[in-house]
C-alpha positions as CSV (number, residue, x, y, z in Angstrom):
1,X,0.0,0.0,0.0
2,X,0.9,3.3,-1.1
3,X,1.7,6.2,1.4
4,X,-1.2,8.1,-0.5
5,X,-3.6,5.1,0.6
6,X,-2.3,5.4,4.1
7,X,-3.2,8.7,4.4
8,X,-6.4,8.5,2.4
9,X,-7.5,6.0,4.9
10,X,-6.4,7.7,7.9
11,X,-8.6,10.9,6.5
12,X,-11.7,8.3,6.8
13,X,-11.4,7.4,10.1
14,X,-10.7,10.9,11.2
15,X,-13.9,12.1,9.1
16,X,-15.7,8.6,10.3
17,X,-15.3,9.6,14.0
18,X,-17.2,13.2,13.6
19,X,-20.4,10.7,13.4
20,X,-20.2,8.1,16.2
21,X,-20.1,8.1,19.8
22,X,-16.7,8.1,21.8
23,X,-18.0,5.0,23.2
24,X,-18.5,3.1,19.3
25,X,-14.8,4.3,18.1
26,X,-13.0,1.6,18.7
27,X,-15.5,-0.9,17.3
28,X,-16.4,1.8,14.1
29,X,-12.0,1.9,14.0
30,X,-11.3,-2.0,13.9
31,X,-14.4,-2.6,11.5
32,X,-13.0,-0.1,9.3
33,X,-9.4,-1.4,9.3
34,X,-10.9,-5.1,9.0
35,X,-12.4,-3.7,5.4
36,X,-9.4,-2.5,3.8
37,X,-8.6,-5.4,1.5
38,X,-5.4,-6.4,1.0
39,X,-3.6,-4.3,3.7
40,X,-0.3,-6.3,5.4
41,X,-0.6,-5.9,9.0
42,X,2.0,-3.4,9.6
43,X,0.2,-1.1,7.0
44,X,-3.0,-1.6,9.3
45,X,-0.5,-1.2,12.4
46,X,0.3,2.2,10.9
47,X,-3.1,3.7,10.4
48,X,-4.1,3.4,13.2
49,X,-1.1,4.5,15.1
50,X,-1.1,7.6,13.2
51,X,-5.3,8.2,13.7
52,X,-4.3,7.5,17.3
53,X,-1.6,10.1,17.4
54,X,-3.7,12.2,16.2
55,X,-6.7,12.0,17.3
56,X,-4.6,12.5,20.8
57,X,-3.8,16.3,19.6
58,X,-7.4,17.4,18.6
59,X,-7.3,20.2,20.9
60,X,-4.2,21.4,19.6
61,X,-4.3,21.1,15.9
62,X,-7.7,22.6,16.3
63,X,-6.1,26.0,18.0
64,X,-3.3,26.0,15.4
65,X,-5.8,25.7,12.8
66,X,-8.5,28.5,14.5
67,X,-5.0,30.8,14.5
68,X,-4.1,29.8,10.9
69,X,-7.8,30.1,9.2
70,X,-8.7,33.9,9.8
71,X,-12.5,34.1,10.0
72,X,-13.1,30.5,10.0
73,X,-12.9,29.0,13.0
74,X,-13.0,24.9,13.4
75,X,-16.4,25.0,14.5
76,X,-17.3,26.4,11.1
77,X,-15.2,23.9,8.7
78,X,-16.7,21.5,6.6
79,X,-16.1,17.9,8.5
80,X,-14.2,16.8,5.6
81,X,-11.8,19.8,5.6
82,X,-11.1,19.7,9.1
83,X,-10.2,16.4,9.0
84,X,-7.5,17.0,6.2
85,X,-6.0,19.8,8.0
86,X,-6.0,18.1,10.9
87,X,-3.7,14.7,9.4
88,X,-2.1,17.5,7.4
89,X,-1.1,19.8,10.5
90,X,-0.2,16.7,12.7
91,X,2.2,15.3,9.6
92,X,4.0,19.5,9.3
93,X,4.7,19.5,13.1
94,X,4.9,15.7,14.8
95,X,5.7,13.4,11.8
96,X,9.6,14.0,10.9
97,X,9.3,11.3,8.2
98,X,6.5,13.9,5.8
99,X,8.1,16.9,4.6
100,X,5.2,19.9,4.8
101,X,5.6,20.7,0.9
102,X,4.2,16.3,1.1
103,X,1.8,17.0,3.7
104,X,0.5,20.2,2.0
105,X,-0.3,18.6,-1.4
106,X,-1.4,15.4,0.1
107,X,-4.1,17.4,1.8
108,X,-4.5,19.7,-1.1
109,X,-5.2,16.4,-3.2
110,X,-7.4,15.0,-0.9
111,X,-9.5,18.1,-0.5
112,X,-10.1,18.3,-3.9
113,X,-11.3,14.7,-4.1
114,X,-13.5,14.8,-1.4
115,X,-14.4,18.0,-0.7
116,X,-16.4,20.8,-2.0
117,X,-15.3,23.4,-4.9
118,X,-13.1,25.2,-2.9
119,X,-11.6,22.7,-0.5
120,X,-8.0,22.8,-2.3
121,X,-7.6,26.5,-2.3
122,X,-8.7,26.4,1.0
123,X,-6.7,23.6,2.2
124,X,-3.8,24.9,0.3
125,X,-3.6,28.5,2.1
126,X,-4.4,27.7,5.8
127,X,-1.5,25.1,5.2
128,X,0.3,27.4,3.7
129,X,0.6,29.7,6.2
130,X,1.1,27.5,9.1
131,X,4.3,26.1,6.8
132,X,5.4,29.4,6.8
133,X,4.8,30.4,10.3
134,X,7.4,27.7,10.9
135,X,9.8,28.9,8.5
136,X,9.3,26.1,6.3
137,X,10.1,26.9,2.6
138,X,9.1,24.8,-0.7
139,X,13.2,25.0,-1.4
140,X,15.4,22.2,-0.2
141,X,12.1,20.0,0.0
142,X,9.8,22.0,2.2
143,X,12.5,22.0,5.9
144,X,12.8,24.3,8.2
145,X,14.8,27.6,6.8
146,X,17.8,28.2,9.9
147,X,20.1,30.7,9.8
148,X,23.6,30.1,10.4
């Protein structure tokens, strides 16, 4: 499986848990992962490590997100977009192994496949600027700019 799938699949379950009880995720998770045909177990293992990790930080992608998106607030996203910036903020700051300039147009590409017309433009500026705020830079494969 693909790193695209991975992420595609972690997207679901962060969307899929905006619908079910706190009580019903674990059941709604493993029936889920048990669906996804053809998945080796450490690809399985992975998915939901990283939908763990961040479902974990809600409360603080969510903040960096209410900074980043001027005049939209979380409360006001669509449930698929928040979900995409969410896996997408969690990969920029927590996952050393995603470059942002990956994690931006993963969730750019994602946006535009599931959500509505403007999802990727969107997507695509509130990531932007968080990159940014972190001195990240599309040269020398989206790292940290440091001076010196």
């Amino acid at each position: 499986m693909r790193q695209h799938e991975k992420r595609e699949h972690i997207f679901k379950l962060l969307f899929l848990m905006n619908f079910h009880p706190e009580e019903e995720l674990a059941s709604q998770i493993t029936e889920y992962l048990a669906g996804i045909e053809g998945a080796r177990d450490d690809e399985l293992e992975y998915i939901r490590n990283k939908f763990t990790a961040v479902t974990g930080m809600i409360r603080q992608l969510d903040e960096i997100l209410d900074k980043a998106s001027e005049g939209w607030k979380t409360t006001r996203m669509s449930k698929v977009d928040l979900s995409i910036l969410r896996l997408a903020v969690y990969e920029i700051d927590h996952d050393d192994l995603v470059p942002a300039s990956v994690a931006i147009n993963e969730a750019v590409e994602l946006a535009k496949t599931y959500g509505g017309e403007s999802s990727g433009e969107f997507t695509n500026g509130v990531l932007g600027k968080i990159a940014r705020e972190r001195g990240f830079t599309s040269r020398g494969g989206g790292k940290p700019v440091t001076s010196g």
